[in-house]
C-alpha positions as CSV (number, residue, x, y, z in Angstrom):
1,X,7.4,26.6,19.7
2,X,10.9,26.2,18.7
3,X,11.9,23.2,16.1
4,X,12.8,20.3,18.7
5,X,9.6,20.5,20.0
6,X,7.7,20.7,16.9
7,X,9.2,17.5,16.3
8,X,8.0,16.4,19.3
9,X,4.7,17.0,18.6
10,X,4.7,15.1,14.9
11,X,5.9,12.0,16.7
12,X,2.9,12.2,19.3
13,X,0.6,12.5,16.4
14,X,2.1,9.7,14.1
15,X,2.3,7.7,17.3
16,X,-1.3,8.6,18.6
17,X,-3.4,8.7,15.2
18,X,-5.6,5.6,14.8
19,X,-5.0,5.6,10.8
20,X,-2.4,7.4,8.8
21,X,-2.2,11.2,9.1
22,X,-1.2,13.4,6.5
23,X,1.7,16.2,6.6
24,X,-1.9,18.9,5.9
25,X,-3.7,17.5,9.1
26,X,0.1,17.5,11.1
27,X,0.1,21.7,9.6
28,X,-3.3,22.5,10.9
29,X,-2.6,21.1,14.4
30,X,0.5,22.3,15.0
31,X,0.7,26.3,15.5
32,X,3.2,28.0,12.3
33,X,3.7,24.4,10.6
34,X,3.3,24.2,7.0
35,X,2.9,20.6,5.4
36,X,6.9,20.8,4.0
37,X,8.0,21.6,7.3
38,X,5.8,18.6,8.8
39,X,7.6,15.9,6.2
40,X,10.7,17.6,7.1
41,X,10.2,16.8,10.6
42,X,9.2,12.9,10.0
43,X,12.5,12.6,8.2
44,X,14.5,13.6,11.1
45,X,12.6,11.6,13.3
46,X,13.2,8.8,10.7
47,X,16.8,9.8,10.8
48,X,17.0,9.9,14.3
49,X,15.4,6.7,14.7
50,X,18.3,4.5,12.4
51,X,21.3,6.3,14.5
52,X,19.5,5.2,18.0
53,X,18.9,1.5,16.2
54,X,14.9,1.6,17.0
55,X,12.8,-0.8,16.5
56,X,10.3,1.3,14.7
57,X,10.3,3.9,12.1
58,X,7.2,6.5,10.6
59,X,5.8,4.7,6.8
60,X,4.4,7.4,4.3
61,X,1.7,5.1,3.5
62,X,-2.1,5.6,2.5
63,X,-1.7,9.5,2.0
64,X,-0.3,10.0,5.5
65,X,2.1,8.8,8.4
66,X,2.0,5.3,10.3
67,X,4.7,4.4,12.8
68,X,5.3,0.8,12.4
69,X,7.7,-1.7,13.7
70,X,10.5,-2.9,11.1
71,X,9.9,-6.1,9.4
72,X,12.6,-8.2,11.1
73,X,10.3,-8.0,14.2
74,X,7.0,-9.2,12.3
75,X,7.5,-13.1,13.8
76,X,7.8,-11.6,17.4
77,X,4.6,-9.3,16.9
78,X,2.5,-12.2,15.1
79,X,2.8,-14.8,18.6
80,X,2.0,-11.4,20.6
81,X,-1.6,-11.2,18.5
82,X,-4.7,-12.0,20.3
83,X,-6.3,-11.9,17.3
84,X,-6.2,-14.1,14.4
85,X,-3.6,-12.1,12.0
86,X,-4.3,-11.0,8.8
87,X,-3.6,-14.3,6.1
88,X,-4.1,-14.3,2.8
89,X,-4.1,-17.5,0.1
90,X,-2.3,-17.6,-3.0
91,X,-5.4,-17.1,-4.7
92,X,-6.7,-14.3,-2.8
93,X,-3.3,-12.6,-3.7
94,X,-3.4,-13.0,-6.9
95,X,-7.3,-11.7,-7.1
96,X,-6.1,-8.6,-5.1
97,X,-3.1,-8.1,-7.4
98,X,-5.6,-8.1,-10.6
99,X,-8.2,-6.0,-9.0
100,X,-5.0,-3.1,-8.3
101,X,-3.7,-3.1,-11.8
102,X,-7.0,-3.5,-13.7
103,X,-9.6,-1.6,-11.4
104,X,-12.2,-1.2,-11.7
105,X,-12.8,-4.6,-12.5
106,X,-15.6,-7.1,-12.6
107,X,-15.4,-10.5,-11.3
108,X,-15.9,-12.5,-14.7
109,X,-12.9,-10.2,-15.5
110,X,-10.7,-11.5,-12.5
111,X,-12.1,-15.0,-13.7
112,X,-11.1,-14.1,-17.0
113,X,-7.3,-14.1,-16.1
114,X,-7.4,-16.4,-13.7
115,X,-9.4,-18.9,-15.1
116,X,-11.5,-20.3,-12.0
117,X,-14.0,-19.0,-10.4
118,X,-13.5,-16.0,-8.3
119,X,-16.6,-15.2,-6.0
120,X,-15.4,-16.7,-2.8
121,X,-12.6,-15.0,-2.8
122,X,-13.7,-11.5,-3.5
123,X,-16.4,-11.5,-1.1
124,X,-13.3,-12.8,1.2
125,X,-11.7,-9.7,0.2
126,X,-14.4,-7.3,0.4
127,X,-15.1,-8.7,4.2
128,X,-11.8,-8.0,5.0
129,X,-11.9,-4.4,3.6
130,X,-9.1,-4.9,1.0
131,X,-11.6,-4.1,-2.0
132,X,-14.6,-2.1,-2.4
133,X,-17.2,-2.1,-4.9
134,X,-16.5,0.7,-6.8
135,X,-20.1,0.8,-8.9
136,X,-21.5,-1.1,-12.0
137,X,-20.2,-1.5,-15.8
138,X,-23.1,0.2,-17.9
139,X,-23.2,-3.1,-20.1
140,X,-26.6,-5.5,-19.8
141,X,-26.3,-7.2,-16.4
142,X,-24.2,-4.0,-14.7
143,X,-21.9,-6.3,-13.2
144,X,-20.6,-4.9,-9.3
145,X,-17.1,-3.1,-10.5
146,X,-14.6,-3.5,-7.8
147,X,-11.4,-1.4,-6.6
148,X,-9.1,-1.3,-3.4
149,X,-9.6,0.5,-0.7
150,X,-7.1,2.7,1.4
151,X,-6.8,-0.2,3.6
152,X,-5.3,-2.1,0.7
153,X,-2.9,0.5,0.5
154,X,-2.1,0.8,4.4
155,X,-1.4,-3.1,4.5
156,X,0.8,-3.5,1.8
157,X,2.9,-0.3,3.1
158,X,2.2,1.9,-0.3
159,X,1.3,5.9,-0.3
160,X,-0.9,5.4,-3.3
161,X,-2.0,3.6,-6.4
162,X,1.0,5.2,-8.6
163,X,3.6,3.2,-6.1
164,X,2.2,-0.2,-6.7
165,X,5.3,-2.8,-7.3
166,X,5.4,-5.6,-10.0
167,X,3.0,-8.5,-9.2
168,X,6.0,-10.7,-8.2
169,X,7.2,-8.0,-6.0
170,X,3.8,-7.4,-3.9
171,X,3.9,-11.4,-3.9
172,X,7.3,-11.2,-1.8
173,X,6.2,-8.0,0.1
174,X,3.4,-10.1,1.2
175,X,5.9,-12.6,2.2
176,X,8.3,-10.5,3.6
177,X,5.1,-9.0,6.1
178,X,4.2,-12.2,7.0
179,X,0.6,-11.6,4.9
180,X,0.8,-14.8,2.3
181,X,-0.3,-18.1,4.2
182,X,2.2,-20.1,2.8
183,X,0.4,-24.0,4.8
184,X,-1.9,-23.8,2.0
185,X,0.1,-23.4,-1.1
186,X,1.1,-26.5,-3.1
187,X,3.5,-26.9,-5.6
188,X,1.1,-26.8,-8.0
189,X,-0.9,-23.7,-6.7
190,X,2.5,-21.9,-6.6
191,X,3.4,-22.9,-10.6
192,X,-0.1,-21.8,-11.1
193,X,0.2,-18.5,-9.6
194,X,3.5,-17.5,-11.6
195,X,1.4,-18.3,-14.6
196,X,-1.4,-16.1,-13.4
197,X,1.2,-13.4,-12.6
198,X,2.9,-13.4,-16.0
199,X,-0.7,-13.0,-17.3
200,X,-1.7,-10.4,-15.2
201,X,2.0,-8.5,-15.4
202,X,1.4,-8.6,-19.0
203,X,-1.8,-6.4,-18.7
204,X,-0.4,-4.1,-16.3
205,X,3.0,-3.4,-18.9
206,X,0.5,-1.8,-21.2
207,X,-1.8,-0.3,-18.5
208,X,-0.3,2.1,-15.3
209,X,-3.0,1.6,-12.6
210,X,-5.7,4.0,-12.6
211,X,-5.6,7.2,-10.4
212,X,-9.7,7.0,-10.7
213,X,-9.6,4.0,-9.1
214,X,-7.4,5.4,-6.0
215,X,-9.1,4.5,-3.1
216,X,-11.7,6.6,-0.8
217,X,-11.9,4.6,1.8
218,X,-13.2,0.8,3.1
């Protein structure tokens, strides 16, 4: 099997794989393809794809490959969606934003920094398979610790936990992805949420996010 068609064959598998796949799956499938040689080959496609001016190009996201369509597209593929799109409040950013930089974490914890009550919007976020519960805190009670899950990770276009932006910057990613239901955000919600950032940023300046909280799965 000579290089072109190696290439080939990645592309079919980015393209046909119902969740990321890594370069190690890519290796096993394809006969005298090691994992370096498989990334090699997504960057050429990649490459390829910006001379021919595609419409699509392969993420490194969740510990493997994804094709996706660029972002400029996003307001064409949302009125193509049967399906109600993925949406997500001020608030339930924020929440999702504290449980990535402070995971595990427990609810009165997210309360803690935000300062309302919380449990609507994590079970929101659990239904939606954007956080897990990660176990109990061994203190009286065990509060339900919670972390994000791969599909966190696959939303938000990030390989892993390590590659998390600042909270402002995942705020205008979700904007940029069309993920941050902007109807329901007041002037007063959005002064509040810088507040809640700055708090939350100031936490995660002292603390990197936890590679034992990286995710294994919703």
């Amino acid at each position: 099997m000579d290089k072109n068609e190696k290439r080939r064959v990645v592309e079919a598998l980015v393209l046909s794989s119902p969740e990321p796949i890594s370069a190690a799956r890519i290796a096993e499938i394809i006969p005298y393809c090691k994992p370096g040689q498989a990334k090699d080959l997504v960057n050429e496609l990649n490459t390829e794809y910006v001379e021919q001016d595609r419409a699509f190009e392969i993420w490194e996201v969740a510990g493997g490959y994804q094709l996706r369509t660029r972002a400029e597209f996003s307001g064409y593929l949302h009125k193509l969606q049967k399906e109600r799109a993925l949406r997500l409040s001020q608030a339930a950013l924020e929440t999702l934003a504290i449980v990535a930089y402070r995971q595990p974490v427990t609810r009165a914890e997210i309360e803690e920094v935000r300062g309302v009550d919380a449990g609507a919007v994590v079970k929101s976020l659990l239904e939606r398979h954007l956080i897990r519960i990660a176990g109990q805190r061994e203190v009286p009670g065990r509060p339900m610790l919670y972390g994000t899950t791969r599909r966190f990770l696959e939303v938000f276009g990030l390989d892993k936990l390590k590659d998390l932006p600042t909270l402002r910057e995942l705020d205008e990613l979700a904007r940029e992805q069309g993920l941050l239901d902007e109807s329901t955000e007041s002037d007063a919600e959005s002064e509040e949420a810088e507040d809640t950032a700055a708090e939350a940023e100031g936490v995660a300046s002292d603390e990197t996010p936890r590679e034992s909280g990286e995710p294994s799965g919703p």
